[in-house]
Gaussian input, Z-matrix of N, CA and C with variables (Angstrom, degrees):
# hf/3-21g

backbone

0 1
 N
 C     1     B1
 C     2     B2     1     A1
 N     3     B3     2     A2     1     D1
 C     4     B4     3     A3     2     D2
 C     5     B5     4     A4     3     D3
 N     6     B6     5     A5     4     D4
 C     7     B7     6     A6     5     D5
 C     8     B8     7     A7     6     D6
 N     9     B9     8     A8     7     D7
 C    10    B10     9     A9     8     D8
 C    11    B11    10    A10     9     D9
 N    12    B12    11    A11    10    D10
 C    13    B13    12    A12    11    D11
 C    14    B14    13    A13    12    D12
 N    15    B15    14    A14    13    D13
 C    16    B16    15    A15    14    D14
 C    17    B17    16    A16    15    D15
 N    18    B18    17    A17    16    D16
 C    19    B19    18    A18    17    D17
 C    20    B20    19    A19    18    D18
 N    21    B21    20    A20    19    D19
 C    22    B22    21    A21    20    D20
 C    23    B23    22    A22    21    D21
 N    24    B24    23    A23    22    D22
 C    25    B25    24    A24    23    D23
 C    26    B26    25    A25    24    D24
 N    27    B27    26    A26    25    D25
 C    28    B28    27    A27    26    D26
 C    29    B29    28    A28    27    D27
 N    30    B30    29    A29    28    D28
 C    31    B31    30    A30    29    D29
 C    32    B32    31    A31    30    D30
 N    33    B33    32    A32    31    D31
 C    34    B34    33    A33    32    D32
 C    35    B35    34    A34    33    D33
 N    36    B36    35    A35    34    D34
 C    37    B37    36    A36    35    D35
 C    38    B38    37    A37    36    D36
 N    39    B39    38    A38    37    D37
 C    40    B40    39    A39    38    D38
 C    41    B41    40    A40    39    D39
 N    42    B42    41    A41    40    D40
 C    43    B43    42    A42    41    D41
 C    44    B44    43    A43    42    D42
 N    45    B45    44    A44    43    D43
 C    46    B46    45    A45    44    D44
 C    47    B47    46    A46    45    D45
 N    48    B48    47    A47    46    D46
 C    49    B49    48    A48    47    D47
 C    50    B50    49    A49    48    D48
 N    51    B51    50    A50    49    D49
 C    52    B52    51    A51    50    D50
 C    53    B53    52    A52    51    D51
 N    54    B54    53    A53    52    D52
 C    55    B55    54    A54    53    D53
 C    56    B56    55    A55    54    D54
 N    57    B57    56    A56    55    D55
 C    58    B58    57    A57    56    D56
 C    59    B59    58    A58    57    D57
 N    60    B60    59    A59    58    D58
 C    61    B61    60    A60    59    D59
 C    62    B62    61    A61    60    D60
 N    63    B63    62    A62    61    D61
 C    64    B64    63    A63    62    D62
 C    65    B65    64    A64    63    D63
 N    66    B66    65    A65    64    D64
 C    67    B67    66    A66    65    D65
 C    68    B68    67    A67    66    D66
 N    69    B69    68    A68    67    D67
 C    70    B70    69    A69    68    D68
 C    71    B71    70    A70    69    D69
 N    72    B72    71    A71    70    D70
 C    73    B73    72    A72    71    D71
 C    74    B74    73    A73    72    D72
 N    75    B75    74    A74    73    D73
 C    76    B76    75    A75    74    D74
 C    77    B77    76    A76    75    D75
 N    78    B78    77    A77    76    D76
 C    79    B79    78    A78    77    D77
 C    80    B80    79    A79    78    D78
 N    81    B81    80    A80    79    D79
 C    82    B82    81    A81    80    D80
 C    83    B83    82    A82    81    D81
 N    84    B84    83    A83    82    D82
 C    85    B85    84    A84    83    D83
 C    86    B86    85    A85    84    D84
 N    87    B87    86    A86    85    D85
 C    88    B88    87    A87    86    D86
 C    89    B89    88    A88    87    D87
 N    90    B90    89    A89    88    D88
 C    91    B91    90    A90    89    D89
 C    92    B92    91    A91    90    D90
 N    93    B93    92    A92    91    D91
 C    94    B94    93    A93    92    D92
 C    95    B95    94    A94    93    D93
 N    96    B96    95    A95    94    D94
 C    97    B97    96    A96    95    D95
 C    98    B98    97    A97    96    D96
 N    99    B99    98    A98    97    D97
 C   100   B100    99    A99    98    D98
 C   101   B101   100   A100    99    D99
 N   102   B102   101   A101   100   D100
 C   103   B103   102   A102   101   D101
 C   104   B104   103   A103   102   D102
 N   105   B105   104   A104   103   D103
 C   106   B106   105   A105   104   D104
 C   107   B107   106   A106   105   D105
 N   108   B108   107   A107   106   D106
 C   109   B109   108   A108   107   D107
 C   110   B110   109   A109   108   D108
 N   111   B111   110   A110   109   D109
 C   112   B112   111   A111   110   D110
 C   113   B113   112   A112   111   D111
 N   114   B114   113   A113   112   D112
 C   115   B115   114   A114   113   D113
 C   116   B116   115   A115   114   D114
 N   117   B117   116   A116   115   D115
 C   118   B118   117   A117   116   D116
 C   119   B119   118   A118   117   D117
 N   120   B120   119   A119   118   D118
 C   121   B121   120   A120   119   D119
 C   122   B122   121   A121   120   D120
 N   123   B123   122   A122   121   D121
 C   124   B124   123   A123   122   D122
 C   125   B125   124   A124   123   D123
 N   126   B126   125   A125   124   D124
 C   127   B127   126   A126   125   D125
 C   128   B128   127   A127   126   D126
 N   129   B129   128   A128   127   D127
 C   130   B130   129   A129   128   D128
 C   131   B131   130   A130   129   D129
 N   132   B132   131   A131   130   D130
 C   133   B133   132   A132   131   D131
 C   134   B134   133   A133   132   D132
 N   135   B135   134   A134   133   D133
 C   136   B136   135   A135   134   D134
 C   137   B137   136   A136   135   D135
 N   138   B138   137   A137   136   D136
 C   139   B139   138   A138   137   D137
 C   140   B140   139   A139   138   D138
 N   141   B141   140   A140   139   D139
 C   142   B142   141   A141   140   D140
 C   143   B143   142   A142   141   D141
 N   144   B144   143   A143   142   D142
 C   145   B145   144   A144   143   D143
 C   146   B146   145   A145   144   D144
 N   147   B147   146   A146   145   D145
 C   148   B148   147   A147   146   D146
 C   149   B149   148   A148   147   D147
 N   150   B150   149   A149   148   D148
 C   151   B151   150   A150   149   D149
 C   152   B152   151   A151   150   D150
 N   153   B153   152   A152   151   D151
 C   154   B154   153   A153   152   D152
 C   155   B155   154   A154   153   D153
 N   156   B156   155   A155   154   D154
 C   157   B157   156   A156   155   D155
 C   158   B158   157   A157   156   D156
 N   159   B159   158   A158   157   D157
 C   160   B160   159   A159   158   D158
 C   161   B161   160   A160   159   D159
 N   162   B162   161   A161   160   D160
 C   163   B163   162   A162   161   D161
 C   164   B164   163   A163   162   D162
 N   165   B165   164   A164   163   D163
 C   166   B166   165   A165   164   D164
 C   167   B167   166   A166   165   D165
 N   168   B168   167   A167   166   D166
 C   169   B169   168   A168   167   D167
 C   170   B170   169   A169   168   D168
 N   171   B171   170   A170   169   D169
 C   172   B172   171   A171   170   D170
 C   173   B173   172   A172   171   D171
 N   174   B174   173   A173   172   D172
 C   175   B175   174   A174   173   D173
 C   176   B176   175   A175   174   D174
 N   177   B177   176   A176   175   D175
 C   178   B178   177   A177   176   D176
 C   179   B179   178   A178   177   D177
 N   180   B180   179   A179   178   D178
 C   181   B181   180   A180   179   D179
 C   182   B182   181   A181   180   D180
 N   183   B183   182   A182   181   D181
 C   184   B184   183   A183   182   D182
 C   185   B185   184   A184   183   D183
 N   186   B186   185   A185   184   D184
 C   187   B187   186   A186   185   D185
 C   188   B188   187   A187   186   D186
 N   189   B189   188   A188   187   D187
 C   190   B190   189   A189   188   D188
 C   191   B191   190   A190   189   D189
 N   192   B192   191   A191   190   D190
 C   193   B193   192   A192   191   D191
 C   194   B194   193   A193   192   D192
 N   195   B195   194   A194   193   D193
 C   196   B196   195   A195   194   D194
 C   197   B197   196   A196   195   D195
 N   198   B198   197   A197   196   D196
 C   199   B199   198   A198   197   D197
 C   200   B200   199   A199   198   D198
 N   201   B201   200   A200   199   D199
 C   202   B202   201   A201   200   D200
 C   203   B203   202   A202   201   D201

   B1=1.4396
   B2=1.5219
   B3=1.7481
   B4=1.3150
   B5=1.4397
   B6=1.2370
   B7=1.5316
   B8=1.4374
   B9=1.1751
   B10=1.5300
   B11=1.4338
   B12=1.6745
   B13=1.3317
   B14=1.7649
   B15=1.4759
   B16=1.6394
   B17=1.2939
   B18=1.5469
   B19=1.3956
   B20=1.5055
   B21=1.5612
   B22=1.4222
   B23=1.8881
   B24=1.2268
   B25=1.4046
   B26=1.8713
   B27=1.0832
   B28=1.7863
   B29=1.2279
   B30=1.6127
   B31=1.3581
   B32=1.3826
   B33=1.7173
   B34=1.7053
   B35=1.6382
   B36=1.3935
   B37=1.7910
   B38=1.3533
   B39=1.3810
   B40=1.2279
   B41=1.8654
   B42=1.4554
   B43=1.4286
   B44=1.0142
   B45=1.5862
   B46=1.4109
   B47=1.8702
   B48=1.5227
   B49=1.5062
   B50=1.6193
   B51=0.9688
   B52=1.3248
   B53=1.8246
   B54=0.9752
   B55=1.7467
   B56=1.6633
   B57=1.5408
   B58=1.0699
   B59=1.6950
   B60=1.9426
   B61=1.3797
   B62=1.5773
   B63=1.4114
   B64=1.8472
   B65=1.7641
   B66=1.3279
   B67=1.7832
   B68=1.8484
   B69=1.0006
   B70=1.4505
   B71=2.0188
   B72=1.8157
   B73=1.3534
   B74=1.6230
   B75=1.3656
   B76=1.2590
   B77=1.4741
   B78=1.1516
   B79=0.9569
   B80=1.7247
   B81=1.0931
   B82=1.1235
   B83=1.5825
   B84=1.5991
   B85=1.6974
   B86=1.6968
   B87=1.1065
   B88=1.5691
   B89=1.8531
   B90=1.1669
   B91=1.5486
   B92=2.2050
   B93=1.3553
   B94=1.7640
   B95=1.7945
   B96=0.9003
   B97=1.1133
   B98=1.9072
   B99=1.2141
   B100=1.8341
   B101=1.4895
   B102=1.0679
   B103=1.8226
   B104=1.4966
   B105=1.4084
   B106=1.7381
   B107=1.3326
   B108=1.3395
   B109=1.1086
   B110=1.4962
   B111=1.4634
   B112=1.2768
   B113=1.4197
   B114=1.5289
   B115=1.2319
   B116=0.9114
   B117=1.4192
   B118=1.5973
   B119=1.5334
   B120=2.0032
   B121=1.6328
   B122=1.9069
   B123=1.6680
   B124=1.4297
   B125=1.6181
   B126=1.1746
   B127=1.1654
   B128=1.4571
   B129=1.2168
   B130=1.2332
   B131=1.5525
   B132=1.4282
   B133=1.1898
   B134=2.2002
   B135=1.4410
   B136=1.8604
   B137=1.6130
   B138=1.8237
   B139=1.3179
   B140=1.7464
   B141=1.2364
   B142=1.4513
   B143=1.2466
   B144=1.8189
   B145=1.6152
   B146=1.9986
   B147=0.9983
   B148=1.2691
   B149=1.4091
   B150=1.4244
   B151=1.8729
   B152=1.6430
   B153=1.0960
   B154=1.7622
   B155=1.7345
   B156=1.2852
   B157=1.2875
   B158=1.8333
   B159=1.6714
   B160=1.7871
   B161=1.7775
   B162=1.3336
   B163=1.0091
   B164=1.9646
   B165=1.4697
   B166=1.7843
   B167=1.4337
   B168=1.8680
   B169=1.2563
   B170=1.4002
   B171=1.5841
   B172=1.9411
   B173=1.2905
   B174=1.0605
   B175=1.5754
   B176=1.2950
   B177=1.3648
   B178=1.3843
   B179=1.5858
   B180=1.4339
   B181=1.4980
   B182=1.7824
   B183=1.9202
   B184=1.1829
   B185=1.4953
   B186=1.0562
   B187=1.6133
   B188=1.8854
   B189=0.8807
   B190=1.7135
   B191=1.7742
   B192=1.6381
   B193=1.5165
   B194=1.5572
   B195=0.9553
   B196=1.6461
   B197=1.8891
   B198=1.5097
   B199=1.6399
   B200=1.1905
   B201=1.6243
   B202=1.5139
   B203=1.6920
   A1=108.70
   A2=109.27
   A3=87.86
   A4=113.95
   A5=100.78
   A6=106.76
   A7=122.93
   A8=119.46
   A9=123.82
   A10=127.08
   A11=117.15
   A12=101.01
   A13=93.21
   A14=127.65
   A15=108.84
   A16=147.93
   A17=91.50
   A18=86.33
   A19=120.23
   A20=95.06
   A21=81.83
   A22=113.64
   A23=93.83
   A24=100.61
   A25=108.28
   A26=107.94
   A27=128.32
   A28=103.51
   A29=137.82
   A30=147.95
   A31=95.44
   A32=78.72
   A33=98.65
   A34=121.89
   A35=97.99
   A36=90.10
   A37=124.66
   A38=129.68
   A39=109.06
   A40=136.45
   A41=103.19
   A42=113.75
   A43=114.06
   A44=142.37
   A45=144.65
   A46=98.16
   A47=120.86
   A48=104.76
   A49=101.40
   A50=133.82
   A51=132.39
   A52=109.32
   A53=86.56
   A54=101.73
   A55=120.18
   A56=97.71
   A57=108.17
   A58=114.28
   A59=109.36
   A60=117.67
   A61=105.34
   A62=114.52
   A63=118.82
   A64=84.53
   A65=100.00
   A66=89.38
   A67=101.14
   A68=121.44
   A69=146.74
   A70=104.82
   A71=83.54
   A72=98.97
   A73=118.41
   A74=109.24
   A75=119.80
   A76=103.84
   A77=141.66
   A78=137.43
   A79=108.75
   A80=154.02
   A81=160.31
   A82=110.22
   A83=104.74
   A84=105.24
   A85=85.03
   A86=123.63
   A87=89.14
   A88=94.17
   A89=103.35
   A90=114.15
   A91=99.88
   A92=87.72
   A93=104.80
   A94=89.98
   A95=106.30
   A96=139.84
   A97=107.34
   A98=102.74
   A99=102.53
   A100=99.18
   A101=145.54
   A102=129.63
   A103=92.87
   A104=117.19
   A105=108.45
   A106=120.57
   A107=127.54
   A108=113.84
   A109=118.61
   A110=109.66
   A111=130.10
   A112=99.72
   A113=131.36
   A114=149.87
   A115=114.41
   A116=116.23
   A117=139.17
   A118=91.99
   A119=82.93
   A120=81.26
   A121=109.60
   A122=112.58
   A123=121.02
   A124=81.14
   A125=154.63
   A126=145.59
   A127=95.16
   A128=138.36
   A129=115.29
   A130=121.12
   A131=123.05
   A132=132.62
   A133=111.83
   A134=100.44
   A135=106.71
   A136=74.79
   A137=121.27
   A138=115.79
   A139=100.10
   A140=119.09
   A141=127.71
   A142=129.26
   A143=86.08
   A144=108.31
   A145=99.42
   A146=113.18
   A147=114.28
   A148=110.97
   A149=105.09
   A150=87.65
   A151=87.17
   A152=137.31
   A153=123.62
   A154=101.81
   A155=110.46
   A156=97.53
   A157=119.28
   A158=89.98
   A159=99.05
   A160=119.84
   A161=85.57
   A162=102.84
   A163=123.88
   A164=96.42
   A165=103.79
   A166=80.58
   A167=134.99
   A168=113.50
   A169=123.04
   A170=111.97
   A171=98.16
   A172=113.15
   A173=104.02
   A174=107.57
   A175=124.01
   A176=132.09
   A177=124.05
   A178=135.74
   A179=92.98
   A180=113.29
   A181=100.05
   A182=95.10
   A183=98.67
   A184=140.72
   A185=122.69
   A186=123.21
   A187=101.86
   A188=100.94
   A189=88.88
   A190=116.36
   A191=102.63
   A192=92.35
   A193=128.38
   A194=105.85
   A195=136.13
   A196=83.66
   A197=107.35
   A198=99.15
   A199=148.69
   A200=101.00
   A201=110.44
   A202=98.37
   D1=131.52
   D2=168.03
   D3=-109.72
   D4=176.08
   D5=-175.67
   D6=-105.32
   D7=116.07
   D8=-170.14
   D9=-33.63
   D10=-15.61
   D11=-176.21
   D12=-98.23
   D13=-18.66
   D14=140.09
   D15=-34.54
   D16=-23.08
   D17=174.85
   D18=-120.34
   D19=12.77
   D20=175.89
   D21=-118.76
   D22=29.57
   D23=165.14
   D24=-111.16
   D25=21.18
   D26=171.00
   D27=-58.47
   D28=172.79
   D29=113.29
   D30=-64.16
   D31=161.69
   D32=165.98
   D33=-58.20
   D34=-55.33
   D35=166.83
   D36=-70.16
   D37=-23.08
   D38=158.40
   D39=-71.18
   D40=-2.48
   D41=150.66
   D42=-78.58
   D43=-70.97
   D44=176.39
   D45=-23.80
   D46=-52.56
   D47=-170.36
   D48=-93.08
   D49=12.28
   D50=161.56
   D51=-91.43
   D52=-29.23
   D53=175.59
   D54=-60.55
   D55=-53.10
   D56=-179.45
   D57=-65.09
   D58=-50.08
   D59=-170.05
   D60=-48.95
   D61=-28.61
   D62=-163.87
   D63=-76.61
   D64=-53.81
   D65=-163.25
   D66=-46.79
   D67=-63.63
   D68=-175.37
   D69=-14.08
   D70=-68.09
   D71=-177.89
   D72=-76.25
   D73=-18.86
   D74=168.48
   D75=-65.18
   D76=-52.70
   D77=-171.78
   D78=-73.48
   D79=-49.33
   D80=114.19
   D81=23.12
   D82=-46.72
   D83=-174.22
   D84=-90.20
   D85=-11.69
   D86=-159.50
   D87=-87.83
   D88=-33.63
   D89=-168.82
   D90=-55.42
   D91=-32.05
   D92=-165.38
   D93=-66.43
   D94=-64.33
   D95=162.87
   D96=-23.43
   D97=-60.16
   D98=172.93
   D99=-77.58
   D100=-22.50
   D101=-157.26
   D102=-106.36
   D103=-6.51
   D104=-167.94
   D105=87.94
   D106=1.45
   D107=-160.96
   D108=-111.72
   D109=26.19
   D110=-163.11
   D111=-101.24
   D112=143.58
   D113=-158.92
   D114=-113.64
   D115=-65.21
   D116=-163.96
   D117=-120.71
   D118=95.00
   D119=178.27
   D120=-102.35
   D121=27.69
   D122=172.84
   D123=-82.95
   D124=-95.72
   D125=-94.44
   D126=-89.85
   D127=3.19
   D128=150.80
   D129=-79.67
   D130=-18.18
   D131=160.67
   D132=-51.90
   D133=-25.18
   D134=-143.05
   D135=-90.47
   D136=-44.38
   D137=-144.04
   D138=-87.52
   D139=-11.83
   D140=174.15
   D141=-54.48
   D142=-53.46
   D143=-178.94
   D144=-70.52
   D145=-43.53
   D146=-179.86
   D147=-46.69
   D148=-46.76
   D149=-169.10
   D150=-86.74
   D151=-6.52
   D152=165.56
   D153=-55.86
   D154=-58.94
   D155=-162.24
   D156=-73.78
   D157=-3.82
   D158=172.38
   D159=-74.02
   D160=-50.63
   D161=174.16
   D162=-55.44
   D163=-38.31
   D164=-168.96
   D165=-72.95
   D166=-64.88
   D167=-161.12
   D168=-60.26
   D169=-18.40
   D170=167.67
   D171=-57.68
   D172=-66.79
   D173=-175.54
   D174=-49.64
   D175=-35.92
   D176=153.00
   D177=-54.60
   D178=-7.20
   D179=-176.85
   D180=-77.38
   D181=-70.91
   D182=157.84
   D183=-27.56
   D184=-65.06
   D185=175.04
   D186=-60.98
   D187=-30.17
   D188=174.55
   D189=-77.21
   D190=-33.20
   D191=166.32
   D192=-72.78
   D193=-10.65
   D194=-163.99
   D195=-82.60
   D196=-68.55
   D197=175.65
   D198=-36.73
   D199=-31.11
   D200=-159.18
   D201=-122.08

């Protein structure tokens, strides 16, 4: 899990490719996830919240560039 004040000392492109890797592996659990062969069925819960909290800090970025 990461923790939001990790990620909010990011660039923008290094969120966009952190963005993507969560989608990536997210998808990975879900497929794991259809064949049965998934273990650790928390970390699809861990990798969700992750791109939540990627996602909320772009966009707060955004509305602040949008401000000034």
């Amino acid at each position: 899990m990461t923790k939001a004040t990790d990620i909010r000392v990011k660039t923008p492109d290094e969120l966009d490719a952190m963005l993507l890797d969560l989608k990536r592996e997210q998808l990975n659990l879900r497929f794991q996830r259809a064949t049965g062969q998934q273990e650790n069925t928390s970390q699809v819960r861990k990798i969700r919240r992750d791109v939540a909290r990627v996602k909320t800090i772009m966009a707060a970025r955004a509305r602040a560039a949008q401000k000034a």
